[in-house]
Every structure is written in C-alpha cells, then in structure tokens.
N, C-alpha and C positions, 0 to 999 in steps of 0.2 A: 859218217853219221854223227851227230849230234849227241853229245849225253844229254839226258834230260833228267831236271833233276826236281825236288818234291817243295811246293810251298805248301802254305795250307789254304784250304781251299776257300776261305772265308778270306782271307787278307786283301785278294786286289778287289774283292766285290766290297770290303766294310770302307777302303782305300779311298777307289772310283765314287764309291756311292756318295762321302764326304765332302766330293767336291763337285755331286751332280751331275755326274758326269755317264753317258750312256755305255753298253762297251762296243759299241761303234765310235764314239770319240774318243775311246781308250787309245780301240786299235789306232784308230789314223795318227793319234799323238805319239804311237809308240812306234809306229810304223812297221805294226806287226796285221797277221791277219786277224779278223774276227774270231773265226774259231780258234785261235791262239787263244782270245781272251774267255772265251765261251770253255773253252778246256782247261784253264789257270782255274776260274771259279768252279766249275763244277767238280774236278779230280784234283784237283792240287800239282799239274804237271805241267811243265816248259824247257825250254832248253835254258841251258846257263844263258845267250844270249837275248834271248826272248827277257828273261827274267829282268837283267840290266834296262833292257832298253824301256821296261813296265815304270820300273822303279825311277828310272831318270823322267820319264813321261810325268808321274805323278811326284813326282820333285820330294822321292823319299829314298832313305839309305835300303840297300838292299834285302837288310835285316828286318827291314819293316814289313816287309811280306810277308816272314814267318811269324813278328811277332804282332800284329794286328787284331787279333782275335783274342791273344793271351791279354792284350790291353783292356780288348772289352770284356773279357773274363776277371782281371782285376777291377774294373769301375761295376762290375755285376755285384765282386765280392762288398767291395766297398759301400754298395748302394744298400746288400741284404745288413750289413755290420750294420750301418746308419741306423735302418727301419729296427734290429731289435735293440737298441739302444737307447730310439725312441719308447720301446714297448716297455720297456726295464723303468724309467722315468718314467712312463703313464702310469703304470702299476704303483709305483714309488710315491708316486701323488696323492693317486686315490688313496691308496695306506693311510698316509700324512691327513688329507683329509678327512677320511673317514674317523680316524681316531680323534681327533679335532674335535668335530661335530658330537661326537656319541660321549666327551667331554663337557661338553656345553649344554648337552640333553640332559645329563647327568646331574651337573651342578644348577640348572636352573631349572629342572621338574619341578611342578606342586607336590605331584603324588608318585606315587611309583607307576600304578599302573598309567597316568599318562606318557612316562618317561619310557616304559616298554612298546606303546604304541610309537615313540616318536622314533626308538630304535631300528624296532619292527620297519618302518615306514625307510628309516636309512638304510638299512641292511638291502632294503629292496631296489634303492636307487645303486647303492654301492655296487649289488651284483648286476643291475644293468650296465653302469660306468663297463665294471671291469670286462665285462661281455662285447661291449662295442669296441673299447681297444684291445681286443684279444682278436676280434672280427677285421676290423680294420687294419690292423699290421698287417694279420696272414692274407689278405685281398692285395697289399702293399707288394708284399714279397713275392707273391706269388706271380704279379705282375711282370716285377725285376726278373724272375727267373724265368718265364715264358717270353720275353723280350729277346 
C-alpha cells in the first residue's frame, strides 16, 4: 500500500487554476486519475507518487504544493501592508492640507467672523475627506481578505 501523504489543499487547485487548466487536464497531464485530482484539492491527500507526477505535470518543484497558498497568503499580506500605507499618507495629506488652508483663512480674513465661517465650511469638507478615505481603504482591504 501506498503512503499517502498531506499537501495543502488549495496548492494544486491555485497551481492548475494559473495555467487554465481543468482538473481533467491536470489528470491526463499527470497521468493520474481524476479523483486523484478531485481528492489533492479538496483534502490535501496523494500518495508520494501521485504528488511528483502533479508537480512535474505543472512544471513546479514539489515544495510548491505545500507552499502555494502560503504565497498567496504572503501577496494578501502584502496587498493589506500596501492599502494601510496608502491610508496613513491620505490622512497625512489631509492633515497637511487642512492646516494649509485654515492658514490661508486665517491670514487673509476681513473679519473674524467671516474667517470662522470659512473654517467652519473647511472642517466640514475635512471631515468628509477624512470619512471617504477611512471608507474606501477598509472597502479596499476588505476586498484583499475575502479574495
């Protein structure tokens, strides 16, 4: 009997799926059976030779079955790193302009009271800015991690 041993069950399906590939044309490339490939993806199990012959079909090292999901686990991390990085620099902006502006209100008012109206009127755009990039990151990220 066979040992059979454990991949993870996403690797030959993120694998196959990269090069279009059906798992009907896995099988025959591998020349293994269907439910060979049907049981790799769904449980994460094959025999040691099963596994080789998956891996040489898709013209990847054998380590890439187990490590194919951790890849897209790292380009997920990567992708959420990015989105708050963007968020940190939107916020960073608005800051900068915000105090910019309410500079400019400041030193070129007639009166006071118009200078508080114009304030007033910034503060309200300010806290929409900041509202929309607080909305649109977490709609970003949230994307990346349901992906």
């Amino acid at each position: 009997m066979e040992t059979e041993v454990k991949l993870n069950p996403a690797s030959v399906r993120t694998l196959r799926e990269s090069k279009s590939w059906t798992q009907e044309h896995l099988a025959s490339a591998a020349d293994v059976s269907l439910r060979t490939i049907q049981r790799m993806e769904a449980d994460g199990t094959a025999s040691a030779e099963s596994r080789l012959a998956v891996a040489a079909a898709l013209g990847v090292p054998v380590e890439k079955l187990h490590l194919a999901l951790d890849a897209g686990l790292t380009a997920r991390s990567s992708e959420l790193h990015r989105i708050a990085i963007g968020r940190r620099w939107g916020y960073a902006g608005l800051a900068l302009g915000t105090l910019a502006s309410a500079a400019g209100i400041l030193s070129g008012s007639a009166t006071p009271e118009q200078a508080s109206t114009a304030l007033g009127i910034l503060g309200a755009f300010a806290g929409i800015a900041a509202g929309t990039i607080g909305v649109l990151s977490e709609r970003a990220a949230r994307r990346v991690r349901d992906a």
